[in-house]
C-alpha positions in Angstrom: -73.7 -97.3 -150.8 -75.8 -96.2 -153.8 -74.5 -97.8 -157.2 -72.9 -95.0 -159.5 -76.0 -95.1 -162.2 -79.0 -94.8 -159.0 -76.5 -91.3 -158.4 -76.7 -89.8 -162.0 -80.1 -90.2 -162.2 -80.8 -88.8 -158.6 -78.5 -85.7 -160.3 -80.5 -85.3 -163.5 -83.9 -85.3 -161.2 -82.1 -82.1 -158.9 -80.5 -80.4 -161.8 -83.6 -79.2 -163.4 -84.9 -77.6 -160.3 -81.3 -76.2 -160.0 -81.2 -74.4 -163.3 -85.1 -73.4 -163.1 -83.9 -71.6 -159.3 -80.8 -70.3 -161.0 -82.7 -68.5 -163.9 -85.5 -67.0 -161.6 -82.6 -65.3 -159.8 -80.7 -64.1 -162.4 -83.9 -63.1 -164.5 -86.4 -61.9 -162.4 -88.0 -60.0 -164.9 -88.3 -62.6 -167.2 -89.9 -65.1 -164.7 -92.3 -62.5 -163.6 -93.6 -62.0 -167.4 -94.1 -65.9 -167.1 -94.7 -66.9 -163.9 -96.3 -64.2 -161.7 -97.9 -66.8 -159.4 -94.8 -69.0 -158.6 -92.9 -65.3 -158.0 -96.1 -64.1 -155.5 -95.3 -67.5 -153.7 -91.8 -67.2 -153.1 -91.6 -63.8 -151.9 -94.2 -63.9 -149.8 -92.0 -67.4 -148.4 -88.7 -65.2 -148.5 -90.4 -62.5 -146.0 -92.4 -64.9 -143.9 -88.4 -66.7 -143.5 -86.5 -63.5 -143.1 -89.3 -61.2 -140.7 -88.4 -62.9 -137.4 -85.1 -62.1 -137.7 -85.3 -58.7 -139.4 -87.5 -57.2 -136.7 -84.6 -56.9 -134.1 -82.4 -55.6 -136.7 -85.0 -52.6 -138.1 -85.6 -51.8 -134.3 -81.8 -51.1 -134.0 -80.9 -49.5 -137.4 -84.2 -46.7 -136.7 -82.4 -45.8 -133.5 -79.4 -45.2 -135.2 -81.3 -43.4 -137.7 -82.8 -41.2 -135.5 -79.4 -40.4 -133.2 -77.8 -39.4 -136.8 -80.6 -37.4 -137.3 -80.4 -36.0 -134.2 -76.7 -34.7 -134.4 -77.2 -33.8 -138.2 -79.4 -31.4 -136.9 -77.5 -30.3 -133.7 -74.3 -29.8 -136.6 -76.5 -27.8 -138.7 -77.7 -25.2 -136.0 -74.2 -24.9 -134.5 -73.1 -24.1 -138.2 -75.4 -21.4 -138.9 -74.6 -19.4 -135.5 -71.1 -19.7 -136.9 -71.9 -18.1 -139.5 -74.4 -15.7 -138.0 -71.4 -14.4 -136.2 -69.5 -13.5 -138.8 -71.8 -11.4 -140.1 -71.6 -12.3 -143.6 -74.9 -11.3 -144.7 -74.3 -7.6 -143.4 -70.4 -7.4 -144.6 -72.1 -8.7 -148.2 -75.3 -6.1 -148.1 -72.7 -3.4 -147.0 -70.5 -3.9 -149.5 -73.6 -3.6 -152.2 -74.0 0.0 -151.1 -70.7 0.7 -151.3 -70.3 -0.3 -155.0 -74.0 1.5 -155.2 -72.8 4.8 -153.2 -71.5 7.4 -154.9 -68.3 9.2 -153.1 -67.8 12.9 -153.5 -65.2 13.8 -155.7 -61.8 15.5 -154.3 -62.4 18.6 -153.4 -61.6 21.6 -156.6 -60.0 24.1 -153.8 -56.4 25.2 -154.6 -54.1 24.3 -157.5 -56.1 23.3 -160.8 -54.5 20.9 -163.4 -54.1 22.3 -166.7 -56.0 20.9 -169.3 -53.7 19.6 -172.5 -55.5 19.9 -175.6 -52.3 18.2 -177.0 -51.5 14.6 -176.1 -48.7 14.3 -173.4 -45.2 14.0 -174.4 -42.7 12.0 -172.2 -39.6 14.5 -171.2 -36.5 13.1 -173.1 -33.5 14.1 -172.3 -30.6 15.3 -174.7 -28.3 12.2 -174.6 -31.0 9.8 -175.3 -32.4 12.4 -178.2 -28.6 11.7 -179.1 -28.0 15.3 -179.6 -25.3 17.7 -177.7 -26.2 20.3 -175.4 -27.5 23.4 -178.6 -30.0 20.5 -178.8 -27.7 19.9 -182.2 -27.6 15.7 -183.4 -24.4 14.2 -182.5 -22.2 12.2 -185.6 -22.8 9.0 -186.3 -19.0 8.3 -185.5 -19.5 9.8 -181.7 -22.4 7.7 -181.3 -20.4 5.1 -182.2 -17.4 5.5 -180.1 -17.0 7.7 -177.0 -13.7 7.0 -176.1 -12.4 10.3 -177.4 -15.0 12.5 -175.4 -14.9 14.9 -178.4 -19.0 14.7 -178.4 -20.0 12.9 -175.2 -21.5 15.2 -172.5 -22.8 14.1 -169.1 -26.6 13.7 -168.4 -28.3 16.4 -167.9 -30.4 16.5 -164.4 -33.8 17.9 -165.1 -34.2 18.9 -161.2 -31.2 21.0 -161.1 -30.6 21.6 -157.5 -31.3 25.9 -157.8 -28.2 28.0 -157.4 -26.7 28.9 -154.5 -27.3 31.9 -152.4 -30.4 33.6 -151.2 -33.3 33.0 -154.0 -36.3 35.8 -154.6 -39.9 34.1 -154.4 -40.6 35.4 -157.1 -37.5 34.3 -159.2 -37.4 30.4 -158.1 -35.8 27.9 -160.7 -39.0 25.9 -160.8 -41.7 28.6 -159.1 -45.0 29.1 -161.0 -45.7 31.8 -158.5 -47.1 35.3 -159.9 -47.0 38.3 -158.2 -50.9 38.6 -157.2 -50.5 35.8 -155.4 -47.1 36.4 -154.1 -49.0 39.5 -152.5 -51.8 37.6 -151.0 -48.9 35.8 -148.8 -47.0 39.2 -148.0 -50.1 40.5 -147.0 -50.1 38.2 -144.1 -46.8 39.4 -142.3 -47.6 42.4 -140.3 -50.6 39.7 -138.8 -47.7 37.1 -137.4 -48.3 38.1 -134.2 -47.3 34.8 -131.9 -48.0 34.4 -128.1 -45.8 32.3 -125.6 -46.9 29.0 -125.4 -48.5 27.8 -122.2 -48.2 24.0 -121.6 -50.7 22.0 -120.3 -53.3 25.0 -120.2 -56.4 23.1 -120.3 -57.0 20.0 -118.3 -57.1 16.5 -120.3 -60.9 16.0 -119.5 -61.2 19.5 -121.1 -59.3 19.1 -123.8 -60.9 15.5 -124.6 -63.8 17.1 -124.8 -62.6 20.1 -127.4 -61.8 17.1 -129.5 -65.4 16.0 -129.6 -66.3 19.3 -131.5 -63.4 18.9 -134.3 -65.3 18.9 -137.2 -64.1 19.6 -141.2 -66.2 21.7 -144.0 -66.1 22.0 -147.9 -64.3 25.0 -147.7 -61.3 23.2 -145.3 -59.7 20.9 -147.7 -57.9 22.3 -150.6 -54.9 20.8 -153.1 -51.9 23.1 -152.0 -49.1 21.2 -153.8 -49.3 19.3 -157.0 -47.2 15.7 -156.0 -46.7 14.1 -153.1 -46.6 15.8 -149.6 -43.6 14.8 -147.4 -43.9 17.4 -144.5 -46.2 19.8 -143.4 -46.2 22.5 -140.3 -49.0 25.2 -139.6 -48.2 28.8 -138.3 -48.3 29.2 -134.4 -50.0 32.4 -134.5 -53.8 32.5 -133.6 -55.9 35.0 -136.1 -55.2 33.3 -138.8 -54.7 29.6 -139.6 -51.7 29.3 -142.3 -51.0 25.8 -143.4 -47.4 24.8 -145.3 -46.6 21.6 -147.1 -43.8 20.2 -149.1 -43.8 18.1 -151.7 -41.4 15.4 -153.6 -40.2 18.1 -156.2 -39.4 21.0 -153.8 -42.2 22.7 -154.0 -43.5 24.8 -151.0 -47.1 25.6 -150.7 -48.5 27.5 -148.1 -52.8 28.4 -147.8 -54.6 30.5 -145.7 -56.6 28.9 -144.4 -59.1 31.5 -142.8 -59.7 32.8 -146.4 -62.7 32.2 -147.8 -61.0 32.4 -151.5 -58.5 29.5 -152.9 -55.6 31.7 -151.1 -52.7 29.2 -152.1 -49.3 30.4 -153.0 -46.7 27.8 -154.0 -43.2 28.8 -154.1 -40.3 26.4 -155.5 -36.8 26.9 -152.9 -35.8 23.0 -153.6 -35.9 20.7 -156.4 -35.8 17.3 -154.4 -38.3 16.3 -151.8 -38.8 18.6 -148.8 -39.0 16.4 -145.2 -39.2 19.2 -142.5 -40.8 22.4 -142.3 -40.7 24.2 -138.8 -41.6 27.8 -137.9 -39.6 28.8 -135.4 -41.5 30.5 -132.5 -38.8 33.6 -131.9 -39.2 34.6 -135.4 -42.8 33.7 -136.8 -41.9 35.3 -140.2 -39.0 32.7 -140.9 -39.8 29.1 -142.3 -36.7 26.3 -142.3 -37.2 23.8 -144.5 -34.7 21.2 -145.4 -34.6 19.0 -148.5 -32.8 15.2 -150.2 -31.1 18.0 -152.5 -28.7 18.8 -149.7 -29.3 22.3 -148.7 -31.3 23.8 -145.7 -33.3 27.6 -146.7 -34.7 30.1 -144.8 -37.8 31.4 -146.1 -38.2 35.1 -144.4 -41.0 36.6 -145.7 -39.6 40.3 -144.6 -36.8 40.2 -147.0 -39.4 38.1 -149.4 -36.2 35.5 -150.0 -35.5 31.8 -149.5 -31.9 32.0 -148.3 -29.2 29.6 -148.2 -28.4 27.9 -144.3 -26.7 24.8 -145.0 -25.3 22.8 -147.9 -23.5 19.9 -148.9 -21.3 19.6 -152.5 -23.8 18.5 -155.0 -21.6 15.6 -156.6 -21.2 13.6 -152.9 -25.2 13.4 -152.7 -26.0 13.8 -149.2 -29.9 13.7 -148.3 -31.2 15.9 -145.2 -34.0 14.0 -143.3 -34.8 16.3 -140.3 -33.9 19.1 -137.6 -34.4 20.6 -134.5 -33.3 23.4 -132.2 -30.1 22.6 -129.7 -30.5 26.2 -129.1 -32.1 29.5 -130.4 -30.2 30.1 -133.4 -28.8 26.3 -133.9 -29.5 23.3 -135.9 -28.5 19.6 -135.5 -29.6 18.0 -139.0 -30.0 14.6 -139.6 -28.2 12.9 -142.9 -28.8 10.2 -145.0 -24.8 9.4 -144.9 -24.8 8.1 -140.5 -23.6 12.0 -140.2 -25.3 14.8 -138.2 -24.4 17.9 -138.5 -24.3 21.3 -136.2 -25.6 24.2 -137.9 -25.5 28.4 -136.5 -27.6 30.5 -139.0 -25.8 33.6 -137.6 -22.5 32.3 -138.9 -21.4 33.4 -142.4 -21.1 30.9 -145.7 -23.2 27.5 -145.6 -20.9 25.3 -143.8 -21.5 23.3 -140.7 -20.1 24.3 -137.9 -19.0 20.6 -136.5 -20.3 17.3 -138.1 -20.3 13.4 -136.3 -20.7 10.6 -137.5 -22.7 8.5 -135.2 -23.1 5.6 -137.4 -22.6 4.4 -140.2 -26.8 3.8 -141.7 -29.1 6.3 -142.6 -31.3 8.0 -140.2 -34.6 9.8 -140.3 -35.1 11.7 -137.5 -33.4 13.5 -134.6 -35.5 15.2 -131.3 -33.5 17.6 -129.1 -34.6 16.8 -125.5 -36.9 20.1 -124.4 -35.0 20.8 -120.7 -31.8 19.0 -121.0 -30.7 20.2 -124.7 -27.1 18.4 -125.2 -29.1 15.3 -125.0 -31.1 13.8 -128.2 -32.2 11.1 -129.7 -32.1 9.8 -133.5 -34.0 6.7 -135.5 -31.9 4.6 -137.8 -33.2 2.9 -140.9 -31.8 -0.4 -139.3 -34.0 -0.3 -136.5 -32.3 1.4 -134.0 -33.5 4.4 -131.5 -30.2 5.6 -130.1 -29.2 8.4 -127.3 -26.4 10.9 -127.4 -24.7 13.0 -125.5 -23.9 16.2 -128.1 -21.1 17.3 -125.4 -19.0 14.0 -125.8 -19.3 13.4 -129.8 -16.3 13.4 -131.5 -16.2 13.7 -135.4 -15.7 9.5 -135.8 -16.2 6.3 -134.3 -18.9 7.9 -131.4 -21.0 5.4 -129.4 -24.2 5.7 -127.8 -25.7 6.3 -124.3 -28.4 4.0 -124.9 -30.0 1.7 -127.6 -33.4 1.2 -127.9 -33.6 -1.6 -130.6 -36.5 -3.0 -133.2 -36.5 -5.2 -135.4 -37.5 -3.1 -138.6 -37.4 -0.1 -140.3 -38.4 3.3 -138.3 -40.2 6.1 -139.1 -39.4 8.6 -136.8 -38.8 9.0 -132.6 -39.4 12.3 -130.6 -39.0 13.4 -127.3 -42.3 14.5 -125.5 -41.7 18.8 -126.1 -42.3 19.9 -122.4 -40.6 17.4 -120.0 -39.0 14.8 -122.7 -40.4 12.1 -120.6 -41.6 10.4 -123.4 -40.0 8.9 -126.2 -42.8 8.0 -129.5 -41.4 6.1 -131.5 -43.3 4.9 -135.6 -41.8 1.6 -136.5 -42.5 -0.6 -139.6 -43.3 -3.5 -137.1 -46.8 -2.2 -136.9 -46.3 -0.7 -133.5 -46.1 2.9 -132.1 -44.0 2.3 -128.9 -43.5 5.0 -126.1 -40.6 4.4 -124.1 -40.4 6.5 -120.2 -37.4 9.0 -120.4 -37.8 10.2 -117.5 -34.4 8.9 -116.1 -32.1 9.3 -118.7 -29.8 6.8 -117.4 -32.6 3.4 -117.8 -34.9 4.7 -120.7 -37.7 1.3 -120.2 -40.6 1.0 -122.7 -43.8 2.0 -121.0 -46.6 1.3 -123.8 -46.9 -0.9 -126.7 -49.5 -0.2 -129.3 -50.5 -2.1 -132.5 -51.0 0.5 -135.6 -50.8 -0.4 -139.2 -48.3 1.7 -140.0 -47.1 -0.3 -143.8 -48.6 2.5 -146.3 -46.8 0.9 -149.3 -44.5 2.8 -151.7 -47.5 5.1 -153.1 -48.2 6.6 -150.0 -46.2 8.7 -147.5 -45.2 6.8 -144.6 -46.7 7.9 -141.0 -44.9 9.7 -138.2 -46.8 10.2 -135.1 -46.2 13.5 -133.4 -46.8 15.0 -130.1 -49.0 18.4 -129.5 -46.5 20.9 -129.5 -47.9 22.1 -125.9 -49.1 18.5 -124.3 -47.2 15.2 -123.6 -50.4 13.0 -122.7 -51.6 13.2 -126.4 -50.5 12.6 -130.0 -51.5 12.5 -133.5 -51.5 9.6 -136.3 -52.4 8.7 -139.4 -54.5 5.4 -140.1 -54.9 2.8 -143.0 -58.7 2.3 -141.8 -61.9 2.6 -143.4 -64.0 4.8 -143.8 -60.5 7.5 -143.4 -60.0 8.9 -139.9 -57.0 10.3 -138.3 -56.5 9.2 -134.7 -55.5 10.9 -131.6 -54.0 8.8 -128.9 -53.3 9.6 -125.5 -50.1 9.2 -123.5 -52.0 5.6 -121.9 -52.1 4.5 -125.3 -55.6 4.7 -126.0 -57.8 6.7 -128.6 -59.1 9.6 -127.7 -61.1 10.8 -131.0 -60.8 9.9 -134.5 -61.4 12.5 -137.0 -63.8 11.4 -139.8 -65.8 12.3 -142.6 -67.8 10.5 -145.1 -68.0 13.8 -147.4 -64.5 15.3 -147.1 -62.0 12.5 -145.7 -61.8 9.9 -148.2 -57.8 9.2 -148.3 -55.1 8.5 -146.2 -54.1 11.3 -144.2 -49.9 10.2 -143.4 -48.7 13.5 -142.0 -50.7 15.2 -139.6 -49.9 18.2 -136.6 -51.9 20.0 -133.7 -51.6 23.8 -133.9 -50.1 24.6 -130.5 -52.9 26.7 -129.3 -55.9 26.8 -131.1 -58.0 23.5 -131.6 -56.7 22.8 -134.8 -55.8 19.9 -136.8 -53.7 19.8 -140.0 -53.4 16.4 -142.2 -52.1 16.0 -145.8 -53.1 13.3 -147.7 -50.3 12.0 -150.2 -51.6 13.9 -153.3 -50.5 17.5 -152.2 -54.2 18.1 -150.2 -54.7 19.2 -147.0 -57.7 18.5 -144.1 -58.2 21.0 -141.9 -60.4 19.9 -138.2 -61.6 22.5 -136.2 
């Protein structure tokens, strides 16, 4: 074995080389600046060394490169027809020339808004101006305490439900009405001339077709009421075209069309929201309209009153939603307390005649079955279509023939008016559903459609109606853009949507056919109406 002094100095020889290796490693730079030649020499050693072995590697890491490569590529064309199809680049440029279009202003027709050189005041009642009834300031010490009553008076409602009894036109508690145009209305009696209705007069290819030349001018869209419209109706008779709508304050407005002058007359019978409007067809020169201030009128435009049909006490607060026609002269109406109540207008005084209670939820609407008039049909707030037998009700604790349930909130349901086949029924589930009636006894849904039908609390919710002389088509309104309002047929399928870049530009929520002239009616919910024809 080597002695231990022959190792040591065998260690000092090797460490030298050692360090020197060590420091060209760790200081390349530095060696370079002093050695370039040694540096030359030991990289070109290092590749000689490592390119045998290096060759097989490169050969398998370029083939790998390339098949990344490859699929990059493949990823990057399969990601831009992805988003080729959704069409982006169009939906971005179109919206550019929407923010870049100008739309058309609201048509200036009709009612104009008084212009207030004055700011607007907020309406304050008495009791929070803390003054009595002569407008006079109350004490201190009855603003302190109230528990004598001595000064305290009850809040004053400022929509007083009118008086009772029949009211002039001209005399409403709210009307604006002047006599000019009171006589621009009364002018339009002796023309209310109504033929009977023929159902099913023109075939549906035919009538598809009319529906193709529905078209809507400058001079058919005019404000006729100054809020919101909750109902609307148009006159059956054929000369002239005579719209009516209704609005959240009771006021009635009704335009003539056909007049090439702003020929709108607004009369004020109610003072809470007005829901339906109906003229009946045995006596054109009557208009019903019901109201949420609890009393049913009787426009008559011969004895140029709004007279008083039905009524409820003021203090219990009972809503009307909707009526129809058992018979000629009766009414079933519709409350907002699970009651419905019959109604003669040839009877004396402004009670009902019978009311039942046939549940204990509010309802919105109620359809008289055409043929078979004890039957009819209501829509409950909670979801429920139900069928009754008016023969068998009793004033409490009635049930149903038949429940058609949903799971939300309704709109509205109504028999188809000739046969009462159909049942169309407007839910808040986003569906229009029509139900087969045919055999009273199984009532089965026949059709499903989806329909936006959630307006929000600004607008007035839809209700999709029948034509009053076909059951293989109906009308809606539609949250699309640009506007339309759409006209289904009995399969479930459009037929025609009624647009207009120029002279549709809101929701339309109520709309109606005139019965038999090719004539649509839609009010937006700002107290304007659209007139196609």
């Amino acid at each position: 074995m080597p002695s231990t002094r022959s190792k040591r100095k065998f260690e000092s020889a090797v460490e030298p080389s050692k360090k020197a290796k060590v420091q060209k490693v760790t200081s390349p730079r530095k060696t370079a600046l002093k050695e370039p030649a040694l540096e030359k020499i030991v990289t070109e050693n290092q590749s000689e060394e490592s390119c045998s072995d290096s060759d097989s590697e490169l050969e398998g890491i370029d083939e790998g490169i390339i098949r990344c490569e490859e699929r990059r590529q493949i990823n990057l064309k399969l990601n831009a027809e992805f988003f080729s199809s959704l069409r982006i680049e169009e939906a971005k440029a179109s919206l550019q020339e929407s923010k870049t279009q100008k739309h058309p202003k609201p048509s200036q027709r009709g009612l104009k808004r008084e212009k207030l050189e004055e700011p607007i005041i907020r309406r304050s009642s008495l009791r929070l101006q803390k003054k009595d009834p002569n407008g006079i300031p109350l004490p201190p010490e009855a603003l302190i305490n109230r528990a004598d009553n001595l000064f305290y008076q009850e809040p004053v409602d400022e929509h007083e439900r009118p008086p009772a009894g029949p009211l002039k036109m001209t005399k409403s508690l709210y009307s604006t009405v002047t006599v000019e145009e009171h006589k621009v209305l009364m002018e339009l009696r002796d023309k209310m001339v109504v033929k009977p209705l023929q159902s099913n007069a023109m075939s549906f290819t035919d009538f598809s077709k009319v529906l193709d030349k529905l078209v809507i001018t400058e001079n058919q869209v005019c404000k006729v009421v100054p809020d919101r419209t909750l109902s609307v109706a148009v006159h059956p008779m054929e000369d002239i075209i005579l719209a009516v709508t209704g609005d959240r304050w009771g006021r009635l407005g009704f335009w003539n069309v056909s007049s090439t002058s702003d020929a709108v007359v607004t009369y004020c019978p109610h003072s809470r929201p007005i829901t339906c409007l109906d003229f009946p067809r045995d006596n054109s020169h009557l208009l019903l309209s019901c109201s949420y201030d609890g009393t049913l009128r009787c426009g008559d435009l011969h004895k140029e009153v709004f007279d008083e049909v039905y009524s409820t006490p003021k203090k219990k607060d009972i809503l009307f939603r909707n009526f129809d026609y058992p018979c000629q002269n009766t009414l079933l109406v519709s409350r907002n307390d699970g009651c419905v109540a019959l109604v003669d207008r040839r009877t004396k005084g402004t009670k009902a005649e019978h009311t039942y209670r046939i549940g204990q939820k509010s309802m919105r609407t109620v359809s008289i079955h055409p043929r078979e008039r004890h039957y009819f049909v209501n829509a409950f707030v909670d979801g429920r279509v139900c069928l009754w037998d008016l023969r068998n009700l009793k004033k409490n604790k009635n049930k149903p023939l038949q429940t058609l349930p949903h799971g939300r909130n309704l709109n509205s349901a109504y028999f188809s008016p000739i046969t009462g086949k159909y049942i169309l029924i407007t839910s808040m589930e986003d569906v229009l559903n029509i139900y087969d009636s045919s055999n009273m006894s199984d009532i089965s849904l026949k059709k499903s459609i989806r329909h936006n039908n959630h307006t929000g609390k600004w607008l007035t919710g839809f209700r999709a109606t029948w034509h009053p002389a076909r059951e293989d088509v109906f009308i809606v309104g539609s949250m699309n853009r640009p506007r339309e309002i759409q006209i289904y047929g009995d399969d479930g399928y459009i037929l025609r949507r009624l647009r207009s870049n120029e002279y549709l530009n809101s929701v339309c929520s109520l709309n109606v056919f005139h019965p038999t002239r090719s004539v649509v009616v839609g009010a937006n919910s700002s107290g304007r109406l659209h007139v196609f024809m």
